[in-house]
ChimeraX commands (.cxc) that place a marker at each C-alpha (Angstrom):
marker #1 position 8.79,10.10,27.05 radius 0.5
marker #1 position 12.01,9.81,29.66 radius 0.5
marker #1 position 11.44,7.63,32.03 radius 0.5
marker #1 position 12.80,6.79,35.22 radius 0.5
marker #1 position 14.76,4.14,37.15 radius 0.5
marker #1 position 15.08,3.50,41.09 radius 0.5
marker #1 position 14.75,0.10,43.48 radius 0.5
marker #1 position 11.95,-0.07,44.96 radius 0.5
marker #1 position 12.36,1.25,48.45 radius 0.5
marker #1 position 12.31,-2.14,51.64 radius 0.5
marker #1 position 12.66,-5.07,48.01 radius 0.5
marker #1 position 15.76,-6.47,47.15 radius 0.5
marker #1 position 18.04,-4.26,44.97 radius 0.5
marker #1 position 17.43,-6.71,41.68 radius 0.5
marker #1 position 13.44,-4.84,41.91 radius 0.5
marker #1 position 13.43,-1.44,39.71 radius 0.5
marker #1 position 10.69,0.54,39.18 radius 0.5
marker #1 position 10.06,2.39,35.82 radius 0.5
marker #1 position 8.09,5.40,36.08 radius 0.5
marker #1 position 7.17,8.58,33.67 radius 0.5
marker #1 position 8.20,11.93,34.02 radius 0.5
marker #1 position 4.45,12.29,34.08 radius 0.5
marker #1 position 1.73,11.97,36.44 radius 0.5
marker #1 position 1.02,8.48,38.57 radius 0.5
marker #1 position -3.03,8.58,39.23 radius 0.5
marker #1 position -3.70,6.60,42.24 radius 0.5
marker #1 position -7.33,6.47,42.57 radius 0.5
marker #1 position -9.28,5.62,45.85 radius 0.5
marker #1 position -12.81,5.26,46.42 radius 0.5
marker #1 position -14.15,6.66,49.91 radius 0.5
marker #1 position -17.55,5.26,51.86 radius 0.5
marker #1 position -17.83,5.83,55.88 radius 0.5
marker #1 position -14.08,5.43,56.60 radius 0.5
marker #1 position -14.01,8.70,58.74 radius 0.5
marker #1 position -11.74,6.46,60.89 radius 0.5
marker #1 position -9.05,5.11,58.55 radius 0.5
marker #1 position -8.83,7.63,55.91 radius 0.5
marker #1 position -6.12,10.01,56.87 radius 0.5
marker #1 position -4.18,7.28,58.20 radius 0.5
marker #1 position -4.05,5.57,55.01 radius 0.5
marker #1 position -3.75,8.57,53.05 radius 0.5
marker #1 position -0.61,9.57,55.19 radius 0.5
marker #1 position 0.47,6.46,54.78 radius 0.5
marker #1 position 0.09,6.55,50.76 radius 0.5
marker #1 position 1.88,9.88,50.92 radius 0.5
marker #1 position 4.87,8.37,52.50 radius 0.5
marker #1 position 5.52,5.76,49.43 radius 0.5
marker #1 position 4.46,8.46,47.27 radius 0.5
marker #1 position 7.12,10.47,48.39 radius 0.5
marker #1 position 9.71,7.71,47.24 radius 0.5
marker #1 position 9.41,7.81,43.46 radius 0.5
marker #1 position 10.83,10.52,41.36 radius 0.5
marker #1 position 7.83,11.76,39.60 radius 0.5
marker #1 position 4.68,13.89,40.18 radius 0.5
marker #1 position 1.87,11.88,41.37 radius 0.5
marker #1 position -1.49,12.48,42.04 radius 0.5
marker #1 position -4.00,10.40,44.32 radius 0.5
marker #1 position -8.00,11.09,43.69 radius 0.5
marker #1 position -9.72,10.70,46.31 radius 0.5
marker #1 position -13.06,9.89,45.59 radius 0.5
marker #1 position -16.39,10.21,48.23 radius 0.5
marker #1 position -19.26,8.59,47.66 radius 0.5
marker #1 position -21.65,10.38,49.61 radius 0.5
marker #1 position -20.20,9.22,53.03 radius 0.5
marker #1 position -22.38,9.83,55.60 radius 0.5
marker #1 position -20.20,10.61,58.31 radius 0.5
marker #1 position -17.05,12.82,58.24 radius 0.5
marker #1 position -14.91,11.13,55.46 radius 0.5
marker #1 position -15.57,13.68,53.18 radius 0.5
marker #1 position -14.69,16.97,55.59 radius 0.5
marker #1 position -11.52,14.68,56.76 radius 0.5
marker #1 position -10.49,14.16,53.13 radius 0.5
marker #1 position -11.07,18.26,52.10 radius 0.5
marker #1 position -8.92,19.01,55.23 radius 0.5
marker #1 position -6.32,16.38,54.11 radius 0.5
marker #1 position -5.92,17.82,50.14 radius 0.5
marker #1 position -5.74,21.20,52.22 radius 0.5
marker #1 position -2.06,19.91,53.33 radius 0.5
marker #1 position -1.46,17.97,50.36 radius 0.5
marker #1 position -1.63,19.49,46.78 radius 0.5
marker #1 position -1.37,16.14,45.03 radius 0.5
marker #1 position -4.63,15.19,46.59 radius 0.5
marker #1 position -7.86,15.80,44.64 radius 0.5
marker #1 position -11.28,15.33,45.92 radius 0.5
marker #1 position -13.75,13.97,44.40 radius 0.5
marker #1 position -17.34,14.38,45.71 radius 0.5
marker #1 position -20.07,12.19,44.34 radius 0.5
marker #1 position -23.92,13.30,44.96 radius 0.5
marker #1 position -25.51,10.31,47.16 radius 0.5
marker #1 position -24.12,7.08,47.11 radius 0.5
marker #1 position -24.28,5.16,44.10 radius 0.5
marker #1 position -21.52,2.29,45.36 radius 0.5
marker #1 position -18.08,1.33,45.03 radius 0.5
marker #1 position -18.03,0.63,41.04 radius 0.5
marker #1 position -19.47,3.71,39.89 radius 0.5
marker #1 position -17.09,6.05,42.69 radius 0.5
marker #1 position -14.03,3.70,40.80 radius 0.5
marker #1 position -15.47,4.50,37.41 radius 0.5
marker #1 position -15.66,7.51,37.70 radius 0.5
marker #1 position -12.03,8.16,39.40 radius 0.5
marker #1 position -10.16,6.04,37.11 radius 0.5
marker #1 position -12.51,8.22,33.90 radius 0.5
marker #1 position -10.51,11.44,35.86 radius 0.5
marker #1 position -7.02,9.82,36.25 radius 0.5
marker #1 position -4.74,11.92,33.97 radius 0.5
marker #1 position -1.47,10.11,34.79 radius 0.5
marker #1 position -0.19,7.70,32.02 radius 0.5
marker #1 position -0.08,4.58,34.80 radius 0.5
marker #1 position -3.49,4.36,37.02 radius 0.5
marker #1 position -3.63,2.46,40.28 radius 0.5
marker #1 position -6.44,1.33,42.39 radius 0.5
marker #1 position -6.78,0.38,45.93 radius 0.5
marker #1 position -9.41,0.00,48.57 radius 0.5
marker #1 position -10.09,3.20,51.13 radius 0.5
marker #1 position -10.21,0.69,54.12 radius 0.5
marker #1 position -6.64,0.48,54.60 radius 0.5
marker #1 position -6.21,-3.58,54.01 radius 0.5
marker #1 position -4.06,-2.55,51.02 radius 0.5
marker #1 position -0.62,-1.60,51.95 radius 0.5
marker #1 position 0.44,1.36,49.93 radius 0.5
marker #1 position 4.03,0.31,50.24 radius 0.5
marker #1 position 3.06,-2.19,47.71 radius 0.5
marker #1 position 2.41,-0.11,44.79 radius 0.5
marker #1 position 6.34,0.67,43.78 radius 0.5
marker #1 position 6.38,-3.43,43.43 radius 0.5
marker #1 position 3.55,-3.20,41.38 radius 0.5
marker #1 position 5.03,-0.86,39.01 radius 0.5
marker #1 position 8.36,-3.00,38.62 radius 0.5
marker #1 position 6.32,-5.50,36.57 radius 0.5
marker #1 position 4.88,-2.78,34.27 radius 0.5
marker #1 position 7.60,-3.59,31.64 radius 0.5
marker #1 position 6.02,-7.35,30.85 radius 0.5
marker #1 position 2.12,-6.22,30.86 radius 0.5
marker #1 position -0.69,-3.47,30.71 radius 0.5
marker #1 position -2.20,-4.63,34.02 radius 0.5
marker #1 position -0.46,-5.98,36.95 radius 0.5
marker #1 position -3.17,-7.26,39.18 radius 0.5
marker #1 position -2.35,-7.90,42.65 radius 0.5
marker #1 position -2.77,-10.91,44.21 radius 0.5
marker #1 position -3.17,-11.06,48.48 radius 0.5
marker #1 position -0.84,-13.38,49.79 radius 0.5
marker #1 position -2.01,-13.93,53.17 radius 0.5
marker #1 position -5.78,-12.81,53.02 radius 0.5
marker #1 position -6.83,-11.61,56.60 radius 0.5
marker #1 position -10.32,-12.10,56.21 radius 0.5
marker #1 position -13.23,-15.12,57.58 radius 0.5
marker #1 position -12.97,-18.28,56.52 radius 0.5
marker #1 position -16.15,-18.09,55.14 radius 0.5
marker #1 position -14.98,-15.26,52.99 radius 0.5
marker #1 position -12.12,-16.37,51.85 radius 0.5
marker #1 position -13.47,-20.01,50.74 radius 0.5
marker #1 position -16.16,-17.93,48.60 radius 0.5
marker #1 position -13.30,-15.78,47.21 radius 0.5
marker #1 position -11.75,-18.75,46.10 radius 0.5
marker #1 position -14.85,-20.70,44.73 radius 0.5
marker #1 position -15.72,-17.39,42.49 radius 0.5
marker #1 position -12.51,-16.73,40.90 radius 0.5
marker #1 position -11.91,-20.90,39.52 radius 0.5
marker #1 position -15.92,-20.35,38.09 radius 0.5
marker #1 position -14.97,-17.25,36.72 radius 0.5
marker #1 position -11.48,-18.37,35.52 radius 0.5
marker #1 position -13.12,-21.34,33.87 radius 0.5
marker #1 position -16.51,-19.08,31.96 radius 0.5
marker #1 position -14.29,-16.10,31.48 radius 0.5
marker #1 position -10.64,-17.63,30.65 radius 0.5
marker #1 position -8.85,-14.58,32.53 radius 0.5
marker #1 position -6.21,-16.53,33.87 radius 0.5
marker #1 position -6.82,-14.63,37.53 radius 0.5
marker #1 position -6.75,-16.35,40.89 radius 0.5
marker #1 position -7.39,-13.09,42.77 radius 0.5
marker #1 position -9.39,-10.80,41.31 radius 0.5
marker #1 position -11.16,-8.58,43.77 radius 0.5
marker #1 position -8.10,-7.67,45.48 radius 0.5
marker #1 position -8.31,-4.09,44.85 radius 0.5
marker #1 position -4.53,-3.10,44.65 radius 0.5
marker #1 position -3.94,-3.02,40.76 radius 0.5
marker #1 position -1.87,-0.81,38.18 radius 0.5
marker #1 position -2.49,-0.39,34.51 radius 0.5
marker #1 position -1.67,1.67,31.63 radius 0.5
marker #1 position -4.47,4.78,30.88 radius 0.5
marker #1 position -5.42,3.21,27.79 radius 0.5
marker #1 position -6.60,0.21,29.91 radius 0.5
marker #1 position -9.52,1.87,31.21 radius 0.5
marker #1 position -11.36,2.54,28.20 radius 0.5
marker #1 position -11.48,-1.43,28.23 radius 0.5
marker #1 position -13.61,-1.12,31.32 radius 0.5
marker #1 position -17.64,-1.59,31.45 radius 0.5
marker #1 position -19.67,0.64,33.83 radius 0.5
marker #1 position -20.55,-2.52,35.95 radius 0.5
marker #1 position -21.76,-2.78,39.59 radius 0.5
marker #1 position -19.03,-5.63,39.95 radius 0.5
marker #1 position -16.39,-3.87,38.06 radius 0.5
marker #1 position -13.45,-4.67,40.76 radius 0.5
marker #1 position -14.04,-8.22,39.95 radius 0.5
marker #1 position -14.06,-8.36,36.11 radius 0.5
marker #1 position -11.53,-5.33,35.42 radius 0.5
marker #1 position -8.35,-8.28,34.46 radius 0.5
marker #1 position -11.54,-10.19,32.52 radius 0.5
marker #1 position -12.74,-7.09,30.44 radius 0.5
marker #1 position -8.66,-6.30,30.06 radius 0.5
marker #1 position -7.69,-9.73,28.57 radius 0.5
marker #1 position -11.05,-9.30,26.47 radius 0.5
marker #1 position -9.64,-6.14,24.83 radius 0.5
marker #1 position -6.28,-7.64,24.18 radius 0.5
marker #1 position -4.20,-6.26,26.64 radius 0.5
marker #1 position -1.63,-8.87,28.47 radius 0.5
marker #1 position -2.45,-8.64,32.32 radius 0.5
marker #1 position 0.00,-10.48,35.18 radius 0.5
marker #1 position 0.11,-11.11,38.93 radius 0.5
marker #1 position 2.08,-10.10,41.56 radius 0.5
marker #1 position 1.71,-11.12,45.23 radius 0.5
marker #1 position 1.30,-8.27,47.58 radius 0.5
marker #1 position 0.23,-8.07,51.77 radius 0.5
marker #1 position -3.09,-7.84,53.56 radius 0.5
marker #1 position -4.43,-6.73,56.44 radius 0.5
marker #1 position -6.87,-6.72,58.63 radius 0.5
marker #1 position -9.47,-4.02,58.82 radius 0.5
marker #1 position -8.81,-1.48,61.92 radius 0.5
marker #1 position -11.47,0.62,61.81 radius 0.5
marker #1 position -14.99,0.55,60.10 radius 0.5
marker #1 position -17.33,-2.49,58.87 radius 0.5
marker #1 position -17.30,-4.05,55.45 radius 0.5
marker #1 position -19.79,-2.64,53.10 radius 0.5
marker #1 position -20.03,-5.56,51.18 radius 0.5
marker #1 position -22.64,-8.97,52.34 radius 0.5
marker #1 position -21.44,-12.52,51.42 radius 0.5
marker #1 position -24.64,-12.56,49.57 radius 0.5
marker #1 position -24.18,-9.89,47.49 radius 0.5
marker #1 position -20.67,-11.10,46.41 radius 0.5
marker #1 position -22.80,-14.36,45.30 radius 0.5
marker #1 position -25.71,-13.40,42.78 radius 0.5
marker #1 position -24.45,-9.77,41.64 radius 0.5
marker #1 position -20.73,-10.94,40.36 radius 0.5
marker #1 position -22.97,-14.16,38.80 radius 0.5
marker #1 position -25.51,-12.48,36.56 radius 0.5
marker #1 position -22.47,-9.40,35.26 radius 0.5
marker #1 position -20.15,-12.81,34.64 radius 0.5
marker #1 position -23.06,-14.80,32.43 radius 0.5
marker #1 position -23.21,-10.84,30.30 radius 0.5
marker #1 position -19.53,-10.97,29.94 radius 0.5
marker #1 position -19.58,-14.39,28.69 radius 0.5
marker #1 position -22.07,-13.22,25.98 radius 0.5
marker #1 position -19.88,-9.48,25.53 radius 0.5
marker #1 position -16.89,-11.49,25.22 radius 0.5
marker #1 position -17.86,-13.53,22.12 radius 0.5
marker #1 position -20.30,-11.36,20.58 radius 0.5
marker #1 position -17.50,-8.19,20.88 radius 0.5
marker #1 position -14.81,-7.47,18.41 radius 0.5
marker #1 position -11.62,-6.06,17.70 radius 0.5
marker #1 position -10.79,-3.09,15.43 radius 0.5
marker #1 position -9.73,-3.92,12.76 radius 0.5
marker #1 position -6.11,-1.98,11.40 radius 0.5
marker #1 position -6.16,0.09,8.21 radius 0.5
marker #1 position -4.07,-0.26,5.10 radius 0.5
marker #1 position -1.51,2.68,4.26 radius 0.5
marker link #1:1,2 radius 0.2
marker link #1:2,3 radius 0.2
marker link #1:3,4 radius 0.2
marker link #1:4,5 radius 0.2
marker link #1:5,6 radius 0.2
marker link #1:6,7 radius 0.2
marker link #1:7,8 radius 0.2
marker link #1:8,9 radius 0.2
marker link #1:9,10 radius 0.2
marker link #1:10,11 radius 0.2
marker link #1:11,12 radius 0.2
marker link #1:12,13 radius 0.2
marker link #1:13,14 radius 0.2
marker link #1:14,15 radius 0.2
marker link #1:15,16 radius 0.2
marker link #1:16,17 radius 0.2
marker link #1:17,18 radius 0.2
marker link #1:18,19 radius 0.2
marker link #1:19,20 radius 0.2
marker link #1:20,21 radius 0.2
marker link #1:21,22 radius 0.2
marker link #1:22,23 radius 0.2
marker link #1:23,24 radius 0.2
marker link #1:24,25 radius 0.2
marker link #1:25,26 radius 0.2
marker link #1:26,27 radius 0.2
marker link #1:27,28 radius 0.2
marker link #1:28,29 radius 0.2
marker link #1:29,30 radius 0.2
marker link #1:30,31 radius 0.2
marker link #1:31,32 radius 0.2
marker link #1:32,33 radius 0.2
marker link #1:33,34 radius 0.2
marker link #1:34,35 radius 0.2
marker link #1:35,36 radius 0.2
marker link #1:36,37 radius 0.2
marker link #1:37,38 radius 0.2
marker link #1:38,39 radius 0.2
marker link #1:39,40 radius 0.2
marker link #1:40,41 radius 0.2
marker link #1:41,42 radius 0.2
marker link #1:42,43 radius 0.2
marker link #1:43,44 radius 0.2
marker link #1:44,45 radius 0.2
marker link #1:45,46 radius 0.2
marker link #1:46,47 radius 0.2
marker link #1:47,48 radius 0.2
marker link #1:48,49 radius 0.2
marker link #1:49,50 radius 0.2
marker link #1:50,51 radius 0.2
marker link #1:51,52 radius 0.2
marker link #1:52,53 radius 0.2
marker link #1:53,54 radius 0.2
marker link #1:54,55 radius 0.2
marker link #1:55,56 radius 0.2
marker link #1:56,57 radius 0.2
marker link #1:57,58 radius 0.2
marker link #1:58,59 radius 0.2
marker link #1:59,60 radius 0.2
marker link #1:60,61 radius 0.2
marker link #1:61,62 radius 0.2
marker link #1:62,63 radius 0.2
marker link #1:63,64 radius 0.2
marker link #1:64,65 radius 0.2
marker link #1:65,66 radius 0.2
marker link #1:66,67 radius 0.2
marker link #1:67,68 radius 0.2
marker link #1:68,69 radius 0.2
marker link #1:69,70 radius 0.2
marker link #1:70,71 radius 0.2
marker link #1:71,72 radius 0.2
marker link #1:72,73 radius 0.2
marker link #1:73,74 radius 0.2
marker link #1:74,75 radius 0.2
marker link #1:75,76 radius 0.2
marker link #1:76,77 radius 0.2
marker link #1:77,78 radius 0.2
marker link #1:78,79 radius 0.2
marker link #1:79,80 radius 0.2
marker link #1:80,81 radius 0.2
marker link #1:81,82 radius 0.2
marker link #1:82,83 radius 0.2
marker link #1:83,84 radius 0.2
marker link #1:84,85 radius 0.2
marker link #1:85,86 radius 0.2
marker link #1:86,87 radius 0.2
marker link #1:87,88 radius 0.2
marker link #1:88,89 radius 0.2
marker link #1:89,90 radius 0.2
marker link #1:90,91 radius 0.2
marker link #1:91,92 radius 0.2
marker link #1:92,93 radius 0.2
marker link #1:93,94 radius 0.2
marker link #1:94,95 radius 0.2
marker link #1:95,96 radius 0.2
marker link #1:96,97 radius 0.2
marker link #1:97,98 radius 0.2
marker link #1:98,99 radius 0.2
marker link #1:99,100 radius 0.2
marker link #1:100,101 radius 0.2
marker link #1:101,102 radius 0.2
marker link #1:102,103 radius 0.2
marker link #1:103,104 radius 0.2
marker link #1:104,105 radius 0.2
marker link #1:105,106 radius 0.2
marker link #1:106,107 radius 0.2
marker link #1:107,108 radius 0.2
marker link #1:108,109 radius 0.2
marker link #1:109,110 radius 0.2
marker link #1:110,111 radius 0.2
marker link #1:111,112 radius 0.2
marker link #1:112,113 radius 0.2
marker link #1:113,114 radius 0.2
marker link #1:114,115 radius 0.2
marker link #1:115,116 radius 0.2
marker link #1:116,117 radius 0.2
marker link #1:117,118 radius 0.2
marker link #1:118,119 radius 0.2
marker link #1:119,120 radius 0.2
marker link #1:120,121 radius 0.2
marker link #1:121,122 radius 0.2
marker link #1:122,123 radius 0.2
marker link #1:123,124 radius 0.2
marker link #1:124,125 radius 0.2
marker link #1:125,126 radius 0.2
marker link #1:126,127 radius 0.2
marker link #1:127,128 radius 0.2
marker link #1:128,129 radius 0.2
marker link #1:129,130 radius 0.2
marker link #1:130,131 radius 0.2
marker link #1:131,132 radius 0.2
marker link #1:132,133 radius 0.2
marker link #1:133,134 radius 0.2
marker link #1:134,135 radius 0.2
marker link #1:135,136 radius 0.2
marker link #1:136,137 radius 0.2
marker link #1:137,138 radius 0.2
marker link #1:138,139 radius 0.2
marker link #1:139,140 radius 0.2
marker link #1:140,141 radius 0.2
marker link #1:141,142 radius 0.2
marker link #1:142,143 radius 0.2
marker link #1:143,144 radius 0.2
marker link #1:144,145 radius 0.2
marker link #1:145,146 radius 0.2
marker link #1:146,147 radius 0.2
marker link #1:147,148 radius 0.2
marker link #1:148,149 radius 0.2
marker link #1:149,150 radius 0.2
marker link #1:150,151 radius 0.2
marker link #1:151,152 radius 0.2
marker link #1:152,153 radius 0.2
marker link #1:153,154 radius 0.2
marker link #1:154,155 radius 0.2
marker link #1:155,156 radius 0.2
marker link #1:156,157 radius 0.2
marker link #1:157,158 radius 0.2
marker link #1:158,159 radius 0.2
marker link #1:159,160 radius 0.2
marker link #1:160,161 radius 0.2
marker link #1:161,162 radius 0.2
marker link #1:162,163 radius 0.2
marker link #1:163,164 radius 0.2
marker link #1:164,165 radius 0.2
marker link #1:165,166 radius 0.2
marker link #1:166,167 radius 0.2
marker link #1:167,168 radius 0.2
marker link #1:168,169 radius 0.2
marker link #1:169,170 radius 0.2
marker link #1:170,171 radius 0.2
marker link #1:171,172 radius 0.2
marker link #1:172,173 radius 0.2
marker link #1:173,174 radius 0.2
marker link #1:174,175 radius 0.2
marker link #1:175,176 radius 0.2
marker link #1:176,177 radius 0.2
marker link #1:177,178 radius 0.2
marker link #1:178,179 radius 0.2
marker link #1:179,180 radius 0.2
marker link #1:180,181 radius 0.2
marker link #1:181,182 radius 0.2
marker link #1:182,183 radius 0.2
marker link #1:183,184 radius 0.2
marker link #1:184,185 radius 0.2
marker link #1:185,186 radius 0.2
marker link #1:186,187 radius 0.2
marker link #1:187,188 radius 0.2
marker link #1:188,189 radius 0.2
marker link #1:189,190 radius 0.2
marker link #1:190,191 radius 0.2
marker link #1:191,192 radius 0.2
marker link #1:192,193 radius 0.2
marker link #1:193,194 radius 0.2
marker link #1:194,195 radius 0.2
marker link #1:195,196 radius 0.2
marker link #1:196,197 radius 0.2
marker link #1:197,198 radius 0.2
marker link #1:198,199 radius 0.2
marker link #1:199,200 radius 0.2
marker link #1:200,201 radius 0.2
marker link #1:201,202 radius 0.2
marker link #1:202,203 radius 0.2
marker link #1:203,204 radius 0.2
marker link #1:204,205 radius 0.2
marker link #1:205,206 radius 0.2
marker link #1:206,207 radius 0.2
marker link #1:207,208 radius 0.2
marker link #1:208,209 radius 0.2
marker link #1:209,210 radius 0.2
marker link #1:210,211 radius 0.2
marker link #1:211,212 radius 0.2
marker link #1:212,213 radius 0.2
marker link #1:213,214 radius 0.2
marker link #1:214,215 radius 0.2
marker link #1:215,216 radius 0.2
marker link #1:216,217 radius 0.2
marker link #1:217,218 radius 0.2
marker link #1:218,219 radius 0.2
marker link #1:219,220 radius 0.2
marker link #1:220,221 radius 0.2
marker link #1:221,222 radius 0.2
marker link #1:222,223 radius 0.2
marker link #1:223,224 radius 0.2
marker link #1:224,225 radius 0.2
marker link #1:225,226 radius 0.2
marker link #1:226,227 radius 0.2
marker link #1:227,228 radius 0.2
marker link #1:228,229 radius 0.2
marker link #1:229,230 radius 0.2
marker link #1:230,231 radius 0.2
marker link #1:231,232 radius 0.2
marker link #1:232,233 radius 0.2
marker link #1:233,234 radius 0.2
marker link #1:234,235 radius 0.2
marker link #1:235,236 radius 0.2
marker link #1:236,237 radius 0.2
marker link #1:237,238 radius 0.2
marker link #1:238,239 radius 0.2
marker link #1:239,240 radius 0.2
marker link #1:240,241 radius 0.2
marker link #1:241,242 radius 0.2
marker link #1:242,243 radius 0.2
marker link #1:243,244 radius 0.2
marker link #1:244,245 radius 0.2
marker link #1:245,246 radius 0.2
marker link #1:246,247 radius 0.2
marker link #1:247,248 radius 0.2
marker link #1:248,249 radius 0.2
marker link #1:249,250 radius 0.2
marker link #1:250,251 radius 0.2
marker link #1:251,252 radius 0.2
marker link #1:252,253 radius 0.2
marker link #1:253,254 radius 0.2
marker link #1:254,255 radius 0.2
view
């Protein structure tokens, strides 16, 4: 497989970026963000644009009920890179990630948020570290969210570092790239976001950290309650702890 070499467009010359020949699957679940969408999208094209391989970005709608979906179809109209991917109802952000990542046919998947707080321009840093690890897992810098939010973030990720031993201090920050053969690693989980890097390190693949931005949200409310990023991510960690010791690895066979 020939791969290629450029510095990462706005980072100091010593950053390169190794990409396929192949397809880069960016994937991108969609709920009621009729107002940020295109922006970001436009946006993601831009950096896109940069590296020197074909790249795809799935787009994936779960059952907005506003006009996300129409905006995204007449988006993919102008850009053949851009795949839609319509979900009956809503089933929530986990499943519309499963299922994208499940259609990702590029050799290196990425995954980021479809509220905008990711910064697309991010992603070519991301894939400079893909030489030392399967998973680079990014890490926000300067979070621009509550107080209260943050101080939860923080409180989750040492309990979960300390049950699950994933080494993470950020994991729900959406922006992430990994190999393909990562996501077979992954459970179908309502918290998936949060225990991807646990369920990685579980299956034996090395994950890392990189520091990336932030922002604030411009448009649109968060789906998410502070209560429901308390009890949901604590029963799914207390069933990885058990999946994580009761699991095993395949075993190799003799020639």
């Amino acid at each position: 497989m020939r791969e290629f070499r450029l510095a990462a467009s706005g980072r100091p010359p010593s950053i390169e970026v190794f990409v396929s020949e192949l397809l880069l699957s960016v994937v991108i679940p969609f709920f009621n963000e009729a107002e940020s969408c295109v922006a970001l999208l436009n946006e993601l094209r831009e950096t896109l644009d940069t590296l020197p391989a074909p790249c795809e970005v799935i787009a994936v709608d779960d059952g907005s009920t506003d006009h996300t979906l129409s905006l995204l179809r007449q988006t993919a109209a102008q850009w053949p890179a851009l795949r839609i991917l319509a979900l009956k109802g809503n089933h929530g952000q986990a499943p519309a990630l499963y299922i994208g990542m499940r259609a990702a046919r590029g050799p290196v998947v990425v995954t980021m948020d479809g509220d905008g707080q990711n910064v697309p321009a991010d992603i070519p840093l991301l894939l400079s570290r893909m030489q030392e690890a399967e998973v680079v897992a990014g890490v926000r810098g300067k979070r621009r969210d509550s107080w209260l939010r943050i101080g939860m973030s923080r409180l989750a990720n040492a309990l979960r570092n300390r049950i699950l031993a994933d080494g993470m201090t950020d994991s729900g920050c959406a922006l992430k790239a990994f190999r393909r053969e990562v996501v077979d690693a992954f459970l179908p989980m309502r918290t998936l976001y949060s225990f991807m890097p646990a369920l990685a390190v579980a299956a034996g693949f090395k994950v890392v950290e990189q520091v990336v931005q932030h922002r604030e949200r411009k448009a649109g409310v968060s789906k998410y309650g502070l209560l429901v990023m308390l009890w949901r991510p604590a029963l799914d960690m207390l069933g990885l702890w058990w999946w994580r010791h009761r699991r095993f690895t395949l075993p190799e066979i003799q020639d």
